[in-house]
C-alpha positions as CSV (number, residue, x, y, z in Angstrom):
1,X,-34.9,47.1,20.4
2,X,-31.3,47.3,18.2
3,X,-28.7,45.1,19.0
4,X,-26.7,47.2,21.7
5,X,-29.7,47.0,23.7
6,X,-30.0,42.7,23.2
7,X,-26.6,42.6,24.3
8,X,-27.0,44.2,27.4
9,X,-30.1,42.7,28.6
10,X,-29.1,38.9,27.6
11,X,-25.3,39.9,29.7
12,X,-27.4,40.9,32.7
13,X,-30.0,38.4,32.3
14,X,-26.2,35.9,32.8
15,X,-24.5,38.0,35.0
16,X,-27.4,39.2,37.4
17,X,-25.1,41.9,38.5
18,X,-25.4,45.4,36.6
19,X,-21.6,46.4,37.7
20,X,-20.5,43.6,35.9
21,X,-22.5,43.6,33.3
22,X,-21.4,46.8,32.7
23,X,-17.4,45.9,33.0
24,X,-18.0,42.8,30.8
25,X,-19.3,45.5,28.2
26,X,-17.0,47.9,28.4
27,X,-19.9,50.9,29.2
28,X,-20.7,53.0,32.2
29,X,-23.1,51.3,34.5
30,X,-25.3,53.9,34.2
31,X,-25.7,53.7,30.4
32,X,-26.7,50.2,31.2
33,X,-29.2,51.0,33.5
34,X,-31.0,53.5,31.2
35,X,-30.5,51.3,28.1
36,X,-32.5,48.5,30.5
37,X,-34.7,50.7,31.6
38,X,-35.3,52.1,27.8
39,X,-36.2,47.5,27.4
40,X,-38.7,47.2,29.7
41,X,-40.6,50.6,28.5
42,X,-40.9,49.2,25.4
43,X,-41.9,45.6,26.5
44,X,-44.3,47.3,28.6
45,X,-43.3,45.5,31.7
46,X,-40.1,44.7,33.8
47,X,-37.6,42.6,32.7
48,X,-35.9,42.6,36.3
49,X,-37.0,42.3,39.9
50,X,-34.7,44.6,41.3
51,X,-33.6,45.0,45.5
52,X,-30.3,46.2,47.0
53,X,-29.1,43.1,47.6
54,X,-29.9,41.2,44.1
55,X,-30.7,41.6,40.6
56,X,-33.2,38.7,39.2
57,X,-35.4,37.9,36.1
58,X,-38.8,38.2,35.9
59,X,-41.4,36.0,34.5
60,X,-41.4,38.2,31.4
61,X,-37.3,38.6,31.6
62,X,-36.9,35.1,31.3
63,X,-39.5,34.5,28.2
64,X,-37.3,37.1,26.4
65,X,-34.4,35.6,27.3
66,X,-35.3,32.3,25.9
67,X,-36.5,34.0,23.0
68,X,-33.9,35.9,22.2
69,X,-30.9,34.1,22.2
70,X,-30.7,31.8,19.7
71,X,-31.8,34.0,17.1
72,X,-29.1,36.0,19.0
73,X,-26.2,33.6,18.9
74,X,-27.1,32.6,15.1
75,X,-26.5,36.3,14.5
76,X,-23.8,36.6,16.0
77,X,-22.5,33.5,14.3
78,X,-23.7,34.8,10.8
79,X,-21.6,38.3,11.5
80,X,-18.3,36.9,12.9
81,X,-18.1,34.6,9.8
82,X,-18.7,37.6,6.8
83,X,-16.2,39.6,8.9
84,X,-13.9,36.5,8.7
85,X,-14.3,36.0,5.0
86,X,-13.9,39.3,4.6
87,X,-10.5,39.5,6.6
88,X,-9.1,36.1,4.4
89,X,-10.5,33.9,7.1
90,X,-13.5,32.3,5.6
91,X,-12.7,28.6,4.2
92,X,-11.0,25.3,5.3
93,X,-7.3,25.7,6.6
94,X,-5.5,22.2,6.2
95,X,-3.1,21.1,9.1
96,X,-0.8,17.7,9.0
97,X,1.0,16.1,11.2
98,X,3.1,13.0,11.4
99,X,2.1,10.1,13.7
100,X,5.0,11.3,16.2
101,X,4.1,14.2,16.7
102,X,0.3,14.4,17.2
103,X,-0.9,14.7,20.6
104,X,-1.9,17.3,23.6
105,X,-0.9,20.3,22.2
106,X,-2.0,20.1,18.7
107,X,-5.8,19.1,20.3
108,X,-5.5,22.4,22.3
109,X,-4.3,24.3,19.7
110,X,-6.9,22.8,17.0
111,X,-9.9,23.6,19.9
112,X,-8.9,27.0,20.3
113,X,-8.7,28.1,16.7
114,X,-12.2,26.6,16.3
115,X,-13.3,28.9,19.2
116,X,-12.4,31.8,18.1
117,X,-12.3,31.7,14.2
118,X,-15.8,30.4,13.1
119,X,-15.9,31.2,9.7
120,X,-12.8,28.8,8.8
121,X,-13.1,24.6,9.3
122,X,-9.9,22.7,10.0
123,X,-9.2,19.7,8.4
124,X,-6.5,17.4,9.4
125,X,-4.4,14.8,8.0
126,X,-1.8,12.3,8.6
127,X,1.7,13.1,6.5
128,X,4.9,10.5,5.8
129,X,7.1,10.5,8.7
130,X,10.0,10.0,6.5
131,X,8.8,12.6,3.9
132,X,7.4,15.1,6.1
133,X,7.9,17.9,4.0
134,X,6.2,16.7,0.9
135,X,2.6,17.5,1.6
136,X,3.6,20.5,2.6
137,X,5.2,20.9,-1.0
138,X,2.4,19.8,-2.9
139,X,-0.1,22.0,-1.6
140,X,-1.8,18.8,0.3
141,X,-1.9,21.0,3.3
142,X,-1.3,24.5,4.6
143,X,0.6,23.8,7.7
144,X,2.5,21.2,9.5
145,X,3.0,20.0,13.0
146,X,6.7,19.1,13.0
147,X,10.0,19.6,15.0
148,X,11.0,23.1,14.6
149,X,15.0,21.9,13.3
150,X,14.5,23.6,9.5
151,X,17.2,24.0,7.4
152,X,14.6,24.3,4.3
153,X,14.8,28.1,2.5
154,X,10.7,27.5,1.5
155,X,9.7,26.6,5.1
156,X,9.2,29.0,7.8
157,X,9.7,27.6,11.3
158,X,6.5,29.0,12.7
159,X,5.8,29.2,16.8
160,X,6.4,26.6,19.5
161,X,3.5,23.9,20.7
162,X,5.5,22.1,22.9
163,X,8.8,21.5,24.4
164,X,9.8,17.3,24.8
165,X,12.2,16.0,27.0
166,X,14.6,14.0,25.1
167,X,14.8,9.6,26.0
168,X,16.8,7.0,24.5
169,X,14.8,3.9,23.7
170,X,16.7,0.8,24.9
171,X,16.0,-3.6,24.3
172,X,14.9,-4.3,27.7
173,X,17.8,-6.2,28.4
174,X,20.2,-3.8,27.2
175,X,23.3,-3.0,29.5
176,X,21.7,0.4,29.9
177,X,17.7,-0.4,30.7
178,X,18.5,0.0,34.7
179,X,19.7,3.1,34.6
180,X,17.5,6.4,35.6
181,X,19.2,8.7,33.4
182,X,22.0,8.4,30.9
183,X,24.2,11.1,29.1
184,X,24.8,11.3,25.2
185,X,28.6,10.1,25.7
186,X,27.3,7.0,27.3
187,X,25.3,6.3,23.4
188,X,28.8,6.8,22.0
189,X,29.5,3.0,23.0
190,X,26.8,2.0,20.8
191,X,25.5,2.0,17.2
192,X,22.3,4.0,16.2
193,X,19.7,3.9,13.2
194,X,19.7,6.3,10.7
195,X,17.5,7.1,7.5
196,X,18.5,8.9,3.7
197,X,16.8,11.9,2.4
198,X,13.8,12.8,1.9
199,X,14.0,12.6,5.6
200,X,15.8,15.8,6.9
201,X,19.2,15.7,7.4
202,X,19.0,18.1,9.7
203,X,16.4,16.4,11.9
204,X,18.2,13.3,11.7
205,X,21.3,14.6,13.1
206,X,19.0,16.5,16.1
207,X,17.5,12.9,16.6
208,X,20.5,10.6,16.3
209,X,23.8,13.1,16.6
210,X,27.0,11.9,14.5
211,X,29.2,12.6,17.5
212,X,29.0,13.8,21.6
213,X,29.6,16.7,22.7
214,X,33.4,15.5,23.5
215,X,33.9,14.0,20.3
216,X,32.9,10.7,20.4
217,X,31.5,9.4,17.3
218,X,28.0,8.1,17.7
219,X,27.9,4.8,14.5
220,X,24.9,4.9,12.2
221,X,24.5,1.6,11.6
222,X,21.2,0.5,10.1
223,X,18.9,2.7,7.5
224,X,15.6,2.6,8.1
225,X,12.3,3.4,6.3
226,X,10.1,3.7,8.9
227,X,9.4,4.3,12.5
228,X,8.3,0.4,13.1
229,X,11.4,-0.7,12.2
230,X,13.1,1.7,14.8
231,X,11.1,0.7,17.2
232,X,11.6,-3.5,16.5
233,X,15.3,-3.0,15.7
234,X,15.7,-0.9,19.4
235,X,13.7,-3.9,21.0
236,X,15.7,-7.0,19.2
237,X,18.9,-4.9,20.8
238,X,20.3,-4.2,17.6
239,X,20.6,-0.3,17.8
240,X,19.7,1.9,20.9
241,X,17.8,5.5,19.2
242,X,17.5,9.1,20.7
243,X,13.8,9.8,20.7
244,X,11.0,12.0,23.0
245,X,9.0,11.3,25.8
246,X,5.7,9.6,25.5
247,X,5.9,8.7,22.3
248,X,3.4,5.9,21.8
249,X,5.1,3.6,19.8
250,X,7.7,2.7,21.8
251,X,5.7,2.1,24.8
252,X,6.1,-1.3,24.9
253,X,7.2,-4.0,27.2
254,X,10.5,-5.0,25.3
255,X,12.0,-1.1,25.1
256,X,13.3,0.8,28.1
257,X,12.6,4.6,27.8
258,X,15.4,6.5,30.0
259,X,16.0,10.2,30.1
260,X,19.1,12.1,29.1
261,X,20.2,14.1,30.8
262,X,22.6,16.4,28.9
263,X,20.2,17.2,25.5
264,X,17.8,19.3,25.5
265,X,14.2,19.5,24.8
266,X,13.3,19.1,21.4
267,X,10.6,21.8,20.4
268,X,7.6,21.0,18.2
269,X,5.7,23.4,16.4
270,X,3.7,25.0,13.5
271,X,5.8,25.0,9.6
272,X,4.5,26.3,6.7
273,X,5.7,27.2,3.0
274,X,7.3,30.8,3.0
275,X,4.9,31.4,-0.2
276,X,1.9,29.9,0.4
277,X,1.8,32.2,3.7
278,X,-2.1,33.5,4.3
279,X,-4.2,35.6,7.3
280,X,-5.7,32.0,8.1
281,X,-2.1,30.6,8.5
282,X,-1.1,34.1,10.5
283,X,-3.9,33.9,12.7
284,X,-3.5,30.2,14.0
285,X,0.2,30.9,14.5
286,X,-0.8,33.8,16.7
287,X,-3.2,31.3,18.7
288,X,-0.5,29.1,18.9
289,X,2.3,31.1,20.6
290,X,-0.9,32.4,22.8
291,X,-1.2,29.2,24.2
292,X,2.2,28.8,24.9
293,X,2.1,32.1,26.8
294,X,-1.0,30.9,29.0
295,X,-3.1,33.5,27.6
């Protein structure tokens, strides 16, 4: 019995069908039949009960089935990890991500890569909001789940997770919580919070614009440290702040959440350091922008 023949007979013994078997395979139904046939000669009895209508185990098929796969699967295990290692796979790959933008799609993405790359264990980690880029930097992790607005020559903006709609948090009471939408120019009337490198200027200006699309300046008028103080100074009504939908810290009963209208979604996704690129890091970006895809 090699392994070709294993294969087929613990597929049919699932499938009970030797058509599909044979499709699942890839090989000619008839190939699968004699390789079957080839089993049970050497068992010295038949694996299969057999009629035009069905395809079923027997006594003895079923004892070999239960036999066989574990030892099966833990081969199969042992295999698709060497060939891992030896493709750069084998290992731990390291992913962060900062508390706003964990969620959904990073569990999809982290489940799929553990189904299909056994040889290599994720381990994540929580990186500073307002330094996101630093682990990243100091080789604390390998990749990070971040908004894709990059204007860092060592970062690559890897593949899309997600696409959020865009909100503005309001006080509760603000003259704005009733509406159902609002546009960017209606902000204009109102001052915003802002924070000094190391967060990225560039992602601050994508979360909190310096001006509307027709000119209007949009005031920065507190610096912040954190993402708590956002969130209280947007609730005590002393700044309204451009943010994304669902976010769980500002789902609370003294901030408004409204949608606007006129700015698009703000995409999240994988970044990595340009140099510290590797086949693990290649391979989960090619999961990720399979997901996105559906496939």
């Amino acid at each position: 019995m090699d392994l070709i023949g294993i294969d087929v007979f613990l597929n049919l013994a699932t499938e009970l069908h030797f058509g599909r078997t044979a499709e699942r395979l890839g090989l000619p139904q008839p190939r699968v039949s004699r390789i079957i046939r080839g089993l049970e000669s050497e068992v010295g009895g038949a694996l299969f009960e057999r009629t035009s209508r069905r395809v079923r185990l027997t006594p003895l098929g079923a004892l070999l089935r239960q036999s066989l796969s574990k030892p099966y699967a833990d081969l199969r295990t042992a295999f698709n990890e060497a060939r891992g290692t030896a493709r750069g796979l084998g290992g731990i790959l390291r992913i962060g991500a900062l508390a706003t933008t964990t969620g959904p799609a990073l569990t999809r993405l982290m489940e799929a890569f553990e189904r299909r790359v056994k040889s290599c264990r994720l381990v994540f980690s929580e990186v500073e909001t307002f330094d996101p880029y630093r682990a990243l930097r100091a080789n604390e992790i390998d990749v990070l789940v971040a908004w894709l607005v990059i204007d860092e020559t060592d970062l690559v903006a890897g593949p899309v997770l997600d696409l959020l709609p865009r909100v503005v948090a309001v006080a509760a009471r603000h003259p704005l919580a009733k509406r159902s939408s609002v546009s960017i120019e209606d902000i204009a009337d109102y001052g915003v919070p802002w924070a000094e490198p190391p967060f990225p200027p560039a992602l601050m200006d994508v979360f909190n614009p310096r001006v509307t699309p027709s000119g209007k300046s949009i005031r920065r008028i507190h610096s912040v440290k954190s993402t708590i103080e956002i969130a209280q100074m947007v609730a005590s009504g002393a700044v309204v702040h451009f943010t994304i939908e669902g976010l769980a810290l500002f789902q609370r009963p003294d901030i408004v959440l409204i949608p606007v209208r006129d700015m698009p979604p703000l995409p999240l996704g994988l970044v990595w350091r340009r140099a510290d690129e590797n086949q693990r890091i290649r391979v989960l970006a090619k999961i990720a922008g399979s997901l996105r895809n559906g496939s």
